[in-house]
N, C-alpha and C positions, 0 to 999 in steps of 0.2 A: 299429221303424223299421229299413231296413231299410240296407247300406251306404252305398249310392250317395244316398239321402237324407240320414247323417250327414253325405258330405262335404259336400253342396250347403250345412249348416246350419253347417258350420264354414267353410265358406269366407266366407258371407255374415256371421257374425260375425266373421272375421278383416277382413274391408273397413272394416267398421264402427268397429271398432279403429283398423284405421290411419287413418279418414277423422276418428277424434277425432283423434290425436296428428299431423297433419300438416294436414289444413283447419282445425280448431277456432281453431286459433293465429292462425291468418292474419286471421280475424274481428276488425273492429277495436270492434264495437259491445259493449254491458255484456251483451246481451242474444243467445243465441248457440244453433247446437242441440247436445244432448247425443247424442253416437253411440254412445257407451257404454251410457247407457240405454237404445237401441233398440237394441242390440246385445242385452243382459241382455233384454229384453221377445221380441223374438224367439225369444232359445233358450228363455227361462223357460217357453213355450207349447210348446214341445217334451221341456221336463226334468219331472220329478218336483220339487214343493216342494225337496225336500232338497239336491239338483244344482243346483238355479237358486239357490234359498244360496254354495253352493260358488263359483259361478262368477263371483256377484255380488262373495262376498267376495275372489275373485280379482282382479275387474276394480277393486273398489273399492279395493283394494293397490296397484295400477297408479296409481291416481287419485293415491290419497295420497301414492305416492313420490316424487311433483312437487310437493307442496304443502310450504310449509316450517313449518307449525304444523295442529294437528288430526291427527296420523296417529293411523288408526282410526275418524273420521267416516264418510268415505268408505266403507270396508268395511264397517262396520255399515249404513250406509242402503242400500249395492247389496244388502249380504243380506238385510236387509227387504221393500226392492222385489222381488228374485228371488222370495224365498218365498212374499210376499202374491202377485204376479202370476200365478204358477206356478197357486197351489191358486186364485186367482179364473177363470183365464182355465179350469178346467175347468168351469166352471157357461155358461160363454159360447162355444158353439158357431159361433155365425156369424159370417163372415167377409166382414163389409160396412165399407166406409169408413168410416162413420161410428163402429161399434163398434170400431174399430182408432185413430181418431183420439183418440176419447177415454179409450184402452187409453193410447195414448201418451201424452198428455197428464196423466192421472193418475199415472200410472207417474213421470213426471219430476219431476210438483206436490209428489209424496209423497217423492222422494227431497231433490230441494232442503228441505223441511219439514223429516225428522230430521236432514238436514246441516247445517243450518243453526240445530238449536234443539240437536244434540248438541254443535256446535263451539261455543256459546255465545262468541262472542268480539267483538260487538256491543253496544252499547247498545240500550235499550227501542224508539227512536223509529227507528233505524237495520236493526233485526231485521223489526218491523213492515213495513218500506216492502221490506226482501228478501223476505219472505214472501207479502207481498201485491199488491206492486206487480213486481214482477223475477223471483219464479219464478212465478208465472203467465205473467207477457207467456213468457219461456222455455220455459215448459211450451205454449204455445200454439203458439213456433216451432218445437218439437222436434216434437209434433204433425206441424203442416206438412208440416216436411223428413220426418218417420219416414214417414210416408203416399206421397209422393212417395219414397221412398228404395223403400217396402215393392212399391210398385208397378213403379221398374223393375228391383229385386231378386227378384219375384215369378217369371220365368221360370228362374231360377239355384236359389231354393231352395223351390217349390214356398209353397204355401197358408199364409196367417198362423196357420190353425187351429190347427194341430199337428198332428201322426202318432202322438197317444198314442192305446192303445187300438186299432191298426187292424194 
């Protein structure tokens, strides 16, 4: 990859960042999108497994330093999501909305999932309904917005593909 492409891919992860800590808030529904995770899903198709670990467990540092119980959830699940993303999205070449949407969407299902079953701080019937009822509907709008985000991000930092290998 080559400079001018890293920045294009830092810059569009730095947006993303700050559209989590400065729009997220402002949502007033339970149900909201994660720009963190399409932050991590973007570079992750750009890093090596290993980097998109790091980066997750960076950004998931960032998460948990606002949360006042669980720290360490968050950085464990971003580094799971980085690392599976990273090494799945090399089997998946093409670069069609609809393989993008449900790149997102999984990406987020699966984060909320170990967040949610590492922070154990729930009851049975309560975990249940996050699981299955709340980080779906989320992972569906994070989908949404990452797609629409990815689209009018897509002249700034070039092809959801990635640039490994070229």
């Amino acid at each position: 990859m080559n400079a001018a492409r890293t920045l294009r891919s830092v810059l569009v992860v730095a947006v993303l960042v700050v559209l989590q800590f400065v729009v997220q808030p402002l949502m007033p529904w339970r149900v909201s999108p994660d720009f963190l995770v399409m932050a991590l899903l973007y570079a992750a198709v750009r890093l090596r497994p290993g980097g998109a670990a790091v980066l997750g467990f960076g950004l998931g540092l960032a998460t948990d330093s606002l949360a006042l119980s669980g720290f360490g959830a968050g950085a464990l699940a971003m580094s799971v999501v980085g690392f599976g993303a990273s090494w799945l999205k090399a089997a998946f070449f093409a670069d069609t909305v609809a393989i993008n949407a449900a790149f997102l969407f999984l990406g987020k299902l699966a984060y909320d999932w170990v967040y949610v079953l590492v922070l154990h701080q729930m009851g049975m019937g309560a975990t249940l309904a996050q699981l299955f009822v709340w980080s779906v509907l989320s992972a569906a709008f994070t989908a949404v917005v990452g797609v629409v985000a990815m689209a009018v991000l897509r002249p700034l930092g070039g092809g959801v593909d990635g640039d490994r290998g070229r």
